[in-house]
PLY file of the C-alpha trace (Angstrom):
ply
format ascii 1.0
element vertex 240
property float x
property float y
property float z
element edge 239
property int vertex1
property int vertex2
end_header
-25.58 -38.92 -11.45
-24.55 -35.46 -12.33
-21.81 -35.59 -15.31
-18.27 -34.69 -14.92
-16.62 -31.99 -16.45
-13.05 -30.62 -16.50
-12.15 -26.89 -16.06
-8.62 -25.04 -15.40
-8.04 -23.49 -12.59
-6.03 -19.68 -12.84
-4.65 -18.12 -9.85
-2.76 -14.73 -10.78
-1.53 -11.61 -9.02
-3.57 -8.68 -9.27
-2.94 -4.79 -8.83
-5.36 -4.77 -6.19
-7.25 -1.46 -8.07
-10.56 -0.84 -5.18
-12.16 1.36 -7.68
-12.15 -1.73 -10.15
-13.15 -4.34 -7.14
-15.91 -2.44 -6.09
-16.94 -0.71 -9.04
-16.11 2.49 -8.55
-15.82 2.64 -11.99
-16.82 0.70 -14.81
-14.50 -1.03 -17.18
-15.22 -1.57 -20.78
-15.56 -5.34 -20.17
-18.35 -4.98 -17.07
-21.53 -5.55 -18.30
-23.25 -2.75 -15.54
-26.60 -4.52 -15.64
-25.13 -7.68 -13.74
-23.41 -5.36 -11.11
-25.78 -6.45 -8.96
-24.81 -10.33 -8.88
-21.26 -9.21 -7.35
-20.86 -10.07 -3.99
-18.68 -7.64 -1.50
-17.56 -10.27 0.87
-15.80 -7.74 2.78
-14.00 -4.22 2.59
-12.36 -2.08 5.01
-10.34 1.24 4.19
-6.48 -0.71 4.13
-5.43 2.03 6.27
-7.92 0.90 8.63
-6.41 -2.53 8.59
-3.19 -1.28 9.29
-4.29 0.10 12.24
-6.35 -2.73 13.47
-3.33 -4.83 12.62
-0.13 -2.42 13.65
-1.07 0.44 16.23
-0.37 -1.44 19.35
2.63 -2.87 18.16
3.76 0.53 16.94
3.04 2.19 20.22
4.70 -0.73 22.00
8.02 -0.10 19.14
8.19 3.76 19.39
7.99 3.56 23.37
10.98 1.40 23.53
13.48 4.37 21.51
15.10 6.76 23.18
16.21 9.17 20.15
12.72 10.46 18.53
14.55 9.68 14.96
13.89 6.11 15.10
10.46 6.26 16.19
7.68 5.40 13.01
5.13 7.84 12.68
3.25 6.26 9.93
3.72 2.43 9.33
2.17 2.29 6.74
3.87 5.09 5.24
6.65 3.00 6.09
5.78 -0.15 4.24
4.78 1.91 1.33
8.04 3.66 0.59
9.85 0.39 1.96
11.85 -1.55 -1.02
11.46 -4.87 0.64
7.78 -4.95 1.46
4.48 -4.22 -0.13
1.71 -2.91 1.84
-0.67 -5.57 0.27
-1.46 -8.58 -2.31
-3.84 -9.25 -4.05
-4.99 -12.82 -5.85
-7.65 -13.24 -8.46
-9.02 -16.73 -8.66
-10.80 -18.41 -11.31
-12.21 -21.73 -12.84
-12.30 -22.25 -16.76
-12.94 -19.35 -18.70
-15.17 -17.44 -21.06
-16.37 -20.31 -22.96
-16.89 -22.71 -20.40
-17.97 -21.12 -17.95
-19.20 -17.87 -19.08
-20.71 -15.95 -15.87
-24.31 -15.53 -17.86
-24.29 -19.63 -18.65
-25.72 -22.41 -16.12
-21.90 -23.74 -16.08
-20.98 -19.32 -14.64
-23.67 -20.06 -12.05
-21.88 -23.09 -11.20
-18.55 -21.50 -11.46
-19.85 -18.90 -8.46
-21.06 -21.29 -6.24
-17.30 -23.06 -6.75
-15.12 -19.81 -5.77
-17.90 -18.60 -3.17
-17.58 -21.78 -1.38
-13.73 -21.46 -1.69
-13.82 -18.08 -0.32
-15.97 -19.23 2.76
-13.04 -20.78 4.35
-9.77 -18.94 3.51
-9.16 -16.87 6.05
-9.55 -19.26 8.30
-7.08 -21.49 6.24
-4.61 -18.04 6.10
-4.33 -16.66 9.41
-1.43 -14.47 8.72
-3.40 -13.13 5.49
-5.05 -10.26 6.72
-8.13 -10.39 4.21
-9.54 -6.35 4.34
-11.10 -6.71 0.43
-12.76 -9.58 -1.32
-14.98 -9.80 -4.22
-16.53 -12.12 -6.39
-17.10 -10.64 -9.78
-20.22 -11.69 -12.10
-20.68 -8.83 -14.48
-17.40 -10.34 -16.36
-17.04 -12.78 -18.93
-15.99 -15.14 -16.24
-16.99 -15.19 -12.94
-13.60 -14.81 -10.76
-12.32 -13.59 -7.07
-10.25 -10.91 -6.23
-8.96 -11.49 -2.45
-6.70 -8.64 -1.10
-4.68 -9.14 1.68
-1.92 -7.65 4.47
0.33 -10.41 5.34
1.62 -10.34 8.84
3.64 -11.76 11.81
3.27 -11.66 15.71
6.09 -12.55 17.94
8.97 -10.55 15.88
12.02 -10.10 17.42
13.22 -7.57 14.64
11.10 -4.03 14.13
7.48 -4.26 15.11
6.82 -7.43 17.26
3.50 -7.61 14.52
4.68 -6.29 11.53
4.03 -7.15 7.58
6.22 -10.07 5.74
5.35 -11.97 3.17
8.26 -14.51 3.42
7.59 -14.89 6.93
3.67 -15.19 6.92
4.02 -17.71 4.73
6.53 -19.55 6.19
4.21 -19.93 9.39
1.80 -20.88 7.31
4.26 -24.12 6.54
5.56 -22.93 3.02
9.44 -23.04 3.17
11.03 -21.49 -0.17
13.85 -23.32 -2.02
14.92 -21.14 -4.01
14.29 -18.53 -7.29
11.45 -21.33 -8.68
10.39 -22.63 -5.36
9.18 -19.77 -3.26
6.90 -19.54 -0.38
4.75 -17.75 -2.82
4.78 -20.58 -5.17
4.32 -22.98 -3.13
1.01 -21.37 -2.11
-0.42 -20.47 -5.18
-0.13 -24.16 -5.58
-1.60 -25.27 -2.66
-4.35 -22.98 -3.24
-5.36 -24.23 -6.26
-5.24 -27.61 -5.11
-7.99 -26.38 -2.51
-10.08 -24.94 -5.08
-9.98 -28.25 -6.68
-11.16 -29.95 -3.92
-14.00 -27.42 -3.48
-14.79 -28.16 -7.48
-14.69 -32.19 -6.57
-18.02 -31.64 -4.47
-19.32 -30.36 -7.65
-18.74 -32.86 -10.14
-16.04 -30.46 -11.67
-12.30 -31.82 -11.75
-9.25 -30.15 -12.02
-7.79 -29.82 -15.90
-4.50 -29.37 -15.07
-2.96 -27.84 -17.95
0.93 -28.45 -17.23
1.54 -24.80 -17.14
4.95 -24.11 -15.20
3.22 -21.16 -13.72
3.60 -22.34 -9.79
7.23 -22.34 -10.92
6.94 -18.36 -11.28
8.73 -15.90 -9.41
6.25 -13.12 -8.12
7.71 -10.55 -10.90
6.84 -13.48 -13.74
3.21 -13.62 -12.14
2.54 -10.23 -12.42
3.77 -10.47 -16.35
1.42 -13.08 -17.24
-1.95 -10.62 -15.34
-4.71 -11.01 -18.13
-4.89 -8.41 -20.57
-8.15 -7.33 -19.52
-7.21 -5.88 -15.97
-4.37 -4.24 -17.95
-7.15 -2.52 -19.71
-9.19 -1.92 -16.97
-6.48 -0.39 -15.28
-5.47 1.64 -17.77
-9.41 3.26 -18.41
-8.72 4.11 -14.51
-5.91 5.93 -15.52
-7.16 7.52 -18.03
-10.50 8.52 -16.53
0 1
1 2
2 3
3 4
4 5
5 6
6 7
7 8
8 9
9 10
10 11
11 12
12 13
13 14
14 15
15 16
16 17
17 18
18 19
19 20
20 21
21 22
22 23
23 24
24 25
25 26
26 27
27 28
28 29
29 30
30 31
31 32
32 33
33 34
34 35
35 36
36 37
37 38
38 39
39 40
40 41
41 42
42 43
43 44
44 45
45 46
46 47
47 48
48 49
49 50
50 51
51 52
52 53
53 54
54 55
55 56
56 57
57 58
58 59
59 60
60 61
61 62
62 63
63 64
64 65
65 66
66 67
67 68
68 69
69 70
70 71
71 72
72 73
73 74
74 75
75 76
76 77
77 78
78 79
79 80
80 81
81 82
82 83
83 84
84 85
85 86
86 87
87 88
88 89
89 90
90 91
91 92
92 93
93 94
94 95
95 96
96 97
97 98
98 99
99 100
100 101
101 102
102 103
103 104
104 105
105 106
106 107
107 108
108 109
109 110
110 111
111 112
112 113
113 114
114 115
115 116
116 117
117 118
118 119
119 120
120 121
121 122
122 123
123 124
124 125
125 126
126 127
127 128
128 129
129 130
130 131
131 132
132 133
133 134
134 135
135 136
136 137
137 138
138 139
139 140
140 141
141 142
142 143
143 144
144 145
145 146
146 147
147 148
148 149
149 150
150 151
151 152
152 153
153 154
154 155
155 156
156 157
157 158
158 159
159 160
160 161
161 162
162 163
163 164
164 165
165 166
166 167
167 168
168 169
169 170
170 171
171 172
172 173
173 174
174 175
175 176
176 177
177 178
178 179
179 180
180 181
181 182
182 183
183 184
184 185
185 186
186 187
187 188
188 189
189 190
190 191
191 192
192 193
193 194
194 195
195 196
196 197
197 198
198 199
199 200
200 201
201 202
202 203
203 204
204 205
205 206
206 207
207 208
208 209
209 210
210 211
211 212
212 213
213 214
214 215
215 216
216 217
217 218
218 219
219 220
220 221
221 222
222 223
223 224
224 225
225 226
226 227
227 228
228 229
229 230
230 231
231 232
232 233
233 234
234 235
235 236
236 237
237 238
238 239
């Protein structure tokens, strides 16, 4: 019988940088010899998405007005310059961390097999996530996913009958905020990481549950606590 071991589990908000995800450009912390291990699980241009997701619904919107003011050109143009949406998330999702499960140790290759499994099944598990980039990264110190996502409704009776909401995605998805500490959000994250737990179970790997109060985070608090090195990453892209 295998031994059991306990990792943490760290589910954070990332900036969603595609150069970074799919190496565009390589950070100071990417060892560019183990590019190679990385797997693309999917990408699509998100403007592409937004079309796949959007266009009939926008054709269907804009045919209904009668002054040529109100009609939407560009909806994603829309969401982008829109103060109560974003025109994507992104998640990066990891177990333990550079000492226990360093991505060039037995216990890394271990740590992929973990998040790849997890990433198998969740869109499936979040419909109203539009996933259009994923990526499991090896050429780290740890091995960790970056999922980026359009989250969307059908059915609206307000705007676009599909258009993007977070709130409301979730919300179908079963997550009902209550309040500043208990968001929709929140309540995901969590529920997330108690499915990457269960994936970890089938490995002999359980759940060290820290007692952080990060699932008590607002989205703003998430982004605040984004490890320091994909602040650093980003800001070699910026630099470059």
């Amino acid at each position: 019988m295998n031994e059991i071991i306990s990792r943490s589990i760290s589910a954070m908000i990332g900036e969603g940088s595609v150069n970074h995800n799919r190496r565009e450009f390589i950070a100071a912390n990417v060892d560019s010899s183990r590019t190679v291990l990385n797997h693309e699980y999917l990408y699509m241009d998100i403007h592409d998405a937004y079309h796949q997701l959007f266009d009939t619904a926008l054709k269907q919107y804009n045919n209904k007005q009668t002054r040529s003011d109100r009609k939407i050109k560009d909806y994603y143009e829309k969401i982008r310059t829109s103060k109560q949406e974003k025109t994507f998330y992104e998640v990066i999702l990891q177990t333990g961390n550079k000492d226990n499960m360093n991505a060039q140790s037995s216990n890394g290759q271990l740590a992929e097999k973990i998040l790849d499994e997890y990433m198998q099944t969740f869109q499936t598990r979040n419909p109203n996530l539009f996933v259009y980039s994923a990526h499991l990264h090896m050429d780290e110190e740890t091995p960790h996913l970056h999922i980026d996502f359009v989250p969307y409704i059908t059915g609206s009776k307000r705007g676009l009958e599909t258009r993007v909401s977070l709130k409301q995605a979730l919300a179908k998805q079963g997550f009902k905020g209550n309040g500043r500490s208990d968001t929709e959000w929140n309540q995901w994250i969590l529920s997330e990481k108690e499915t990457l737990s269960k994936v970890m179970e089938k490995h002999n790997v359980k759940w060290e549950d820290l007692g952080t109060h990060e699932k008590h985070l607002s989205v703003l608090e998430y982004q605040k606590k984004m490890r320091s090195q994909e602040v650093d990453e980003l800001n070699n892209e910026i630099q470059s």
